[in-house]
BADRENRO-830033 format. One record per atom (N, C-alpha, C, CB): residue in three letters; x, y, z. Coordinates in steps of 0.1 Angstrom, whole numbers, plus 2048, in hexadecimal, padded with zeros to 3 digits. Glycine has a CB too. Example, Ala and Ser with C-alpha at 12.3 -4.5 7.8 and 13.67 -1.06 7.14 Angstrom:
% BADRENRO-830033
ALA8847C784E/ALA87B7D384E/ALA8847DF84E/ALA8717D385A/SER8807EA847/SER8897F5847/SER88180084F/SER88D7FA839/
END
This chain:
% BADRENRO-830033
UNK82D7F48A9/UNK82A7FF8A0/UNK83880689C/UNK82180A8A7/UNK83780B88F/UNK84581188B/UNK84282088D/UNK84A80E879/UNK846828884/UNK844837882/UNK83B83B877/UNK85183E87E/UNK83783D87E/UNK829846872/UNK82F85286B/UNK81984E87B/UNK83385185F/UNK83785D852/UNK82F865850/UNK839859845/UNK83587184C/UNK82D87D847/UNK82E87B839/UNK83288A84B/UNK822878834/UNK822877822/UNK828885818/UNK81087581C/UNK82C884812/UNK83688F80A/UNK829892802/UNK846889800/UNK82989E7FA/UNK81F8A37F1/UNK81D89A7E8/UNK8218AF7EB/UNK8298927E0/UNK8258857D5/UNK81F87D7D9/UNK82E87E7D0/UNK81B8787E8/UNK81786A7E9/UNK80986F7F0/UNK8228607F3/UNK80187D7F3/UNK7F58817F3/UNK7EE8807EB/UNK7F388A7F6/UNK7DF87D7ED/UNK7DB8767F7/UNK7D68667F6/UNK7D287D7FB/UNK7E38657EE/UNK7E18527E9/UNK7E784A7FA/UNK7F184D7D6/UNK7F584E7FB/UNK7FF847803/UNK80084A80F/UNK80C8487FE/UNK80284681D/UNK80A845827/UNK81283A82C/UNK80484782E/UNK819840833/UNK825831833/UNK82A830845/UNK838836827/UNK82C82984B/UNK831825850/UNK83B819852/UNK82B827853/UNK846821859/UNK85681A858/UNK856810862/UNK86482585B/UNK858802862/UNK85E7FB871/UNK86C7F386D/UNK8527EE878/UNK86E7EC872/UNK8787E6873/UNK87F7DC86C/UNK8777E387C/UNK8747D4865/UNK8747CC85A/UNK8697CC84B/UNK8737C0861/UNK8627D284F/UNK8577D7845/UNK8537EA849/UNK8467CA847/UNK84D7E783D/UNK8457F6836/UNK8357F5836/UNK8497FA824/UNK8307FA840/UNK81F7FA83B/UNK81A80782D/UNK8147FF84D/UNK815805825/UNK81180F81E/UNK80480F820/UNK81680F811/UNK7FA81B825/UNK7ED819825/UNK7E982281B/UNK7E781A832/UNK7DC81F815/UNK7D782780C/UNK7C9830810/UNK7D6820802/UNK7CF83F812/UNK7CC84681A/UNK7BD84981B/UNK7D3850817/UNK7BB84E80D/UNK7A985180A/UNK7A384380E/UNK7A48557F7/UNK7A7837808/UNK79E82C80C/UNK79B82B820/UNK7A781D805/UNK7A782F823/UNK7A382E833/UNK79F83B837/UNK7AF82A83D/UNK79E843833/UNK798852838/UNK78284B833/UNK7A2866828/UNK781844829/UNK779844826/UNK76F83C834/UNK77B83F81A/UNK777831838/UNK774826841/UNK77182E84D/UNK77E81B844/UNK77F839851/UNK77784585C/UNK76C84A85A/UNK77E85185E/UNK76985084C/UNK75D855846/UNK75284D84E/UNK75C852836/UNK755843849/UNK74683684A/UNK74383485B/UNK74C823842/UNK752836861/UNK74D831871/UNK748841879/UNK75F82987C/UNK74884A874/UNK74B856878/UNK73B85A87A/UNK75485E86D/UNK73685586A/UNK729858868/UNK71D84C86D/UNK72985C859/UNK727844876/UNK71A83D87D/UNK71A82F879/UNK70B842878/UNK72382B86E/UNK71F82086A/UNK72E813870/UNK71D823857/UNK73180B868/UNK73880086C/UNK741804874/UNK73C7F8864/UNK7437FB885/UNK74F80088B/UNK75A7F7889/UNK74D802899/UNK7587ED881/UNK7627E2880/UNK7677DE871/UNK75A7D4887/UNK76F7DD86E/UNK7717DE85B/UNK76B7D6854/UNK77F7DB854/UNK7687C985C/UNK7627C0856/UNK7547BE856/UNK7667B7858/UNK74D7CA85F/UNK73F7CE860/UNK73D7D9853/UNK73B7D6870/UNK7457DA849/UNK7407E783F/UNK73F7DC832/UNK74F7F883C/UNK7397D2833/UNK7377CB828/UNK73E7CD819/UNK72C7CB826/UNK7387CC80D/UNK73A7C9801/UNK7407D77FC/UNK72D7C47FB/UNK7447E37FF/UNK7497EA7FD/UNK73B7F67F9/UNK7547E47F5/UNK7337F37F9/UNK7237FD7FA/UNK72680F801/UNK7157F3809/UNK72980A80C/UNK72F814817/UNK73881F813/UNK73780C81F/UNK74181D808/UNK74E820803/UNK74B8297F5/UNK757811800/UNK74E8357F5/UNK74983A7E5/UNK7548337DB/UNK74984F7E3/UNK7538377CE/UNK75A82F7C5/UNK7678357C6/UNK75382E7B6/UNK76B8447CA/UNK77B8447C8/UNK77F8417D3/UNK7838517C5/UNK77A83D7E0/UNK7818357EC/UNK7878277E6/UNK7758307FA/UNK7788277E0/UNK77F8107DE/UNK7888167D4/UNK7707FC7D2/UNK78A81A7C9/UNK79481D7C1/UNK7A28237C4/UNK78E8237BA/UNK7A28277D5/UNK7A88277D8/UNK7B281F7E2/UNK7A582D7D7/UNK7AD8147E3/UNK7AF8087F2/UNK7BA8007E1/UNK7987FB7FD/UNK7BF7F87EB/UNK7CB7ED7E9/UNK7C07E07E4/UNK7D67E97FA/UNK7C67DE7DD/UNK7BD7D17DB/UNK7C87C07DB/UNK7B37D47C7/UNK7C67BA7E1/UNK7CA7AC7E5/UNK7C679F7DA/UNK7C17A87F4/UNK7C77997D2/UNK7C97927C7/UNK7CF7827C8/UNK7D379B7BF/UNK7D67817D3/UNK7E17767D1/UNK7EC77C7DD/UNK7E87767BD/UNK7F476E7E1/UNK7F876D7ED/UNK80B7737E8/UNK7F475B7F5/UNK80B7767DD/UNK8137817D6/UNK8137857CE/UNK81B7817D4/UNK80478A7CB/UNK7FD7957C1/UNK7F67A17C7/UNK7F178D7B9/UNK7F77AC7C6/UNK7EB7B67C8/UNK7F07C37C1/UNK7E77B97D9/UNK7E57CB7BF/UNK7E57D87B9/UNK7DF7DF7C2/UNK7E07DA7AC/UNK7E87EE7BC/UNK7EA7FB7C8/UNK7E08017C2/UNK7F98057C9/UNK7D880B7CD/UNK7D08167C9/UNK7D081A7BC/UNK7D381F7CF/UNK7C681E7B7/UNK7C68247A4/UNK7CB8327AA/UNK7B2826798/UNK7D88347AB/UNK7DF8417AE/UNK7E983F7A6/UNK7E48467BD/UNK7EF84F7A2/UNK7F985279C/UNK80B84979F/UNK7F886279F/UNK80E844797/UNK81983B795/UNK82484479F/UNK81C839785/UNK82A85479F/UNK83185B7A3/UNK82A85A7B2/UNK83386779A/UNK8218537B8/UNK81C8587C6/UNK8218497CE/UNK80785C7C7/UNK82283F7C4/UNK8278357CA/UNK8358317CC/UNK82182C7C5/UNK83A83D7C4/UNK84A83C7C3/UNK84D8427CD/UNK8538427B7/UNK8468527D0/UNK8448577DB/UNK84A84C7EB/UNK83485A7D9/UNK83F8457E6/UNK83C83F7F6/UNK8458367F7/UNK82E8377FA/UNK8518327ED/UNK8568237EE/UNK86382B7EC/UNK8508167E2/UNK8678397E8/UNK86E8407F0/UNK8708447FB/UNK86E8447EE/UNK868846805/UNK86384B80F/UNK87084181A/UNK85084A810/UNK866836818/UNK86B82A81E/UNK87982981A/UNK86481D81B/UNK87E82880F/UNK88F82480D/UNK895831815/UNK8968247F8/UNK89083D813/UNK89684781B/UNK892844829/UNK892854816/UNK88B83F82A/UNK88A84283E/UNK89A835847/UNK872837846/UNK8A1839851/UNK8A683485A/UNK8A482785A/UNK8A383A865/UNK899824861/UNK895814860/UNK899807856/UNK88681385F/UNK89680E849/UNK89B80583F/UNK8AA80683A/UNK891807833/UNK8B280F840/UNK8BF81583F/UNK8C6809847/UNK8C1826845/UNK8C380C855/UNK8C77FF85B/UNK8C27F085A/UNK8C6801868/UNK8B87EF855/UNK8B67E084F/UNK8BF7E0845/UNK8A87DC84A/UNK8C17E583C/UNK8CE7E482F/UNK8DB7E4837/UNK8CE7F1823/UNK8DF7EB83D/UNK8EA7E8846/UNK8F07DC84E/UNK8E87EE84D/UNK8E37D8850/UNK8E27CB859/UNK8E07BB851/UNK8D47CD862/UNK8EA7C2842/UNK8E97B8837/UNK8D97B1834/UNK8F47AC83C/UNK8D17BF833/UNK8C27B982A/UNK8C97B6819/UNK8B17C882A/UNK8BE7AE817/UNK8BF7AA80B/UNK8B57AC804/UNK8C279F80A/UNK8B47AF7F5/UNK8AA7B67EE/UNK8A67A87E5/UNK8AF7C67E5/UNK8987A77E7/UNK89679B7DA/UNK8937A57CD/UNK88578F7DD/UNK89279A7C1/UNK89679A7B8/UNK88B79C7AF/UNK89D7917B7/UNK8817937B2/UNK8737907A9/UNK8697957AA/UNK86E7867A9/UNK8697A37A6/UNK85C7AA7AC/UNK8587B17A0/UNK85E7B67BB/UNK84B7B179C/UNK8497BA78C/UNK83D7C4793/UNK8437AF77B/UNK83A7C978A/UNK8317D3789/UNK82C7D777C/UNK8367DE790/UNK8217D7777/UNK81F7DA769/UNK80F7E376D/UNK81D7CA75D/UNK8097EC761/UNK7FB7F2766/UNK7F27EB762/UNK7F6800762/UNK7E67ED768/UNK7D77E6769/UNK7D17F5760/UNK7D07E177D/UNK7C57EE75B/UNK7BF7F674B/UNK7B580375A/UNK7AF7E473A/UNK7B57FB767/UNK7AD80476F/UNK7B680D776/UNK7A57FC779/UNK7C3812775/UNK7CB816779/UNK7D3819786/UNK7C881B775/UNK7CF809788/UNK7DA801791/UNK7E57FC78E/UNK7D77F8795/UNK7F37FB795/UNK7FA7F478E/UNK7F97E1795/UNK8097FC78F/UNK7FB7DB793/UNK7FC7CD795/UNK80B7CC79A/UNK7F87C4785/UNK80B7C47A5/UNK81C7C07A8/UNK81B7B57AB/UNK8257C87B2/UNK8237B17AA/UNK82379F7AD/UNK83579D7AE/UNK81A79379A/UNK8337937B7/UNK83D78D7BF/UNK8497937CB/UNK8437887B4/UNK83B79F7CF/UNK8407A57DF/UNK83C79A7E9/UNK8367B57E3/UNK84479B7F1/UNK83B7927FD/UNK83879E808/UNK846783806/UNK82879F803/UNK8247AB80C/UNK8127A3814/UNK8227BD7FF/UNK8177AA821/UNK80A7A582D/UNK8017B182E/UNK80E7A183F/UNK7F87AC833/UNK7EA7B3831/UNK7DE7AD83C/UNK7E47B0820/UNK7D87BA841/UNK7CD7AF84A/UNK7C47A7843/UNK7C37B7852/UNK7BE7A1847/UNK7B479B844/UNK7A97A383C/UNK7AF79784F/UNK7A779E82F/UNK79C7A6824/UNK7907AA830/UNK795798815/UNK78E7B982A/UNK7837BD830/UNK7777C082A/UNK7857C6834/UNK7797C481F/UNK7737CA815/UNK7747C3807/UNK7777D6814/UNK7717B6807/UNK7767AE7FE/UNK7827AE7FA/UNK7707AF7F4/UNK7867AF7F0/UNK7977B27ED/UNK79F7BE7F3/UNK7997B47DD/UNK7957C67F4/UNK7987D97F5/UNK79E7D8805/UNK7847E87F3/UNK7AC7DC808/UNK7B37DF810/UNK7B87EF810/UNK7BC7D6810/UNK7B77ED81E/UNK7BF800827/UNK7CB7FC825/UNK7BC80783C/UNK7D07F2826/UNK7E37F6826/UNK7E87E6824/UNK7ED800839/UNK7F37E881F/UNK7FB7DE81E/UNK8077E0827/UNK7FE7DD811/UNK8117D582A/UNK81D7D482E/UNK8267CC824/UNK81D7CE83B/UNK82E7D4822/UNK83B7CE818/UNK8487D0823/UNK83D7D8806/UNK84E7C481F/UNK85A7C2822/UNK8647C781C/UNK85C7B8823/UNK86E7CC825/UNK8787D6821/UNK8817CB817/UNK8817DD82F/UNK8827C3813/UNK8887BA809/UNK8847BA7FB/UNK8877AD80C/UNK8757BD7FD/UNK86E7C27EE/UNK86D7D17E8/UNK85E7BE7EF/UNK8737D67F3/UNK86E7E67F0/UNK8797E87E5/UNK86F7F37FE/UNK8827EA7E4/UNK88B7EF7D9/UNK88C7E77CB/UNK89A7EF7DF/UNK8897DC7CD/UNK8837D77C0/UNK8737DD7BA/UNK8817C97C3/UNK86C7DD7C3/UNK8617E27BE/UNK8617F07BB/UNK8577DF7C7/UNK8697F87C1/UNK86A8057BC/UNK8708047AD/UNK87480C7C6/UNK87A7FD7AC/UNK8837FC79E/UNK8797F4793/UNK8947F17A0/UNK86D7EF793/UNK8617EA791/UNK8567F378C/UNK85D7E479B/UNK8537FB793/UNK848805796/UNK85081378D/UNK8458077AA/UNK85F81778E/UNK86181F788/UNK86581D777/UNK868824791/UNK867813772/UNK86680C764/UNK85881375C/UNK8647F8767/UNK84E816768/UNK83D814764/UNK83E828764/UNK82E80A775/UNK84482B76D/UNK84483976C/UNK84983F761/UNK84A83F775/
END
């Protein structure tokens, strides 16, 4: 487990982040507040017990990560400045200070362009994820501190 961040007002209540050592988890907040919702009020205790997304009102799923391709996915339909937010957050935290110290290296090929649903699309992060729960619709992603500063310089082209 890394450190669990306190989200800055820009990245409420799309983003949280957590910092480790070689990656960044970004979870998307409302979509997992929703899943508490759902276990809270009795229903699935396991992620993969909340089926087809039924469970979930429409701005939760609209708010979950969605998974596409094994270096494709799009971020919550949140404000572009909440994801810069969060992908600041991370370049500013310690952890990724000393991974750049420790001669990290930033790749190169990472885009980002918007989706007509007001997602952005990014492709060619190498970012992990649990196992689909909710069909495509994920609580968080993990990106590697090698994609983050590209994808920021990506993501902020769109801003």
């Amino acid at each position: 487990m890394g450190a669990c961040l306190t989200p800055t007002a820009d990245m409420r209540p799309w983003y949280n982040v957590e910092a480790n050592t070689t990656h960044a988890e970004l979870t998307a907040t409302t979509y997992l507040h929703g899943w508490y919702r759902i276990r809270e009020a009795g229903g699935a205790t396991d992620w993969r017990e909340v089926g087809d997304g039924v469970d979930y009102t429409e701005e939760e799923r609209a708010a979950a990560w969605l998974t596409l391709g094994p270096d494709t996915f799009a971020t919550p339909a949140a404000p572009v400045s909440a994801l810069l937010a969060a992908l600041d957050q991370i370049i500013d935290h310690p952890s990724y200070g000393r991974w750049k110290a420790e001669n990290g290296q930033s790749t190169a090929d990472v885009r980002a362009e918007r989706r007509p649903d007001g997602r952005l699309l990014l492709t060619g992060p190498d970012h992990r994820h649990p196992e689909d729960q909710d069909g495509a619709h994920l609580h968080s992603v993990e990106l590697l501190y090698a994609d983050v500063a590209p994808l920021r310089d990506a993501v902020a082209g769109l801003a």
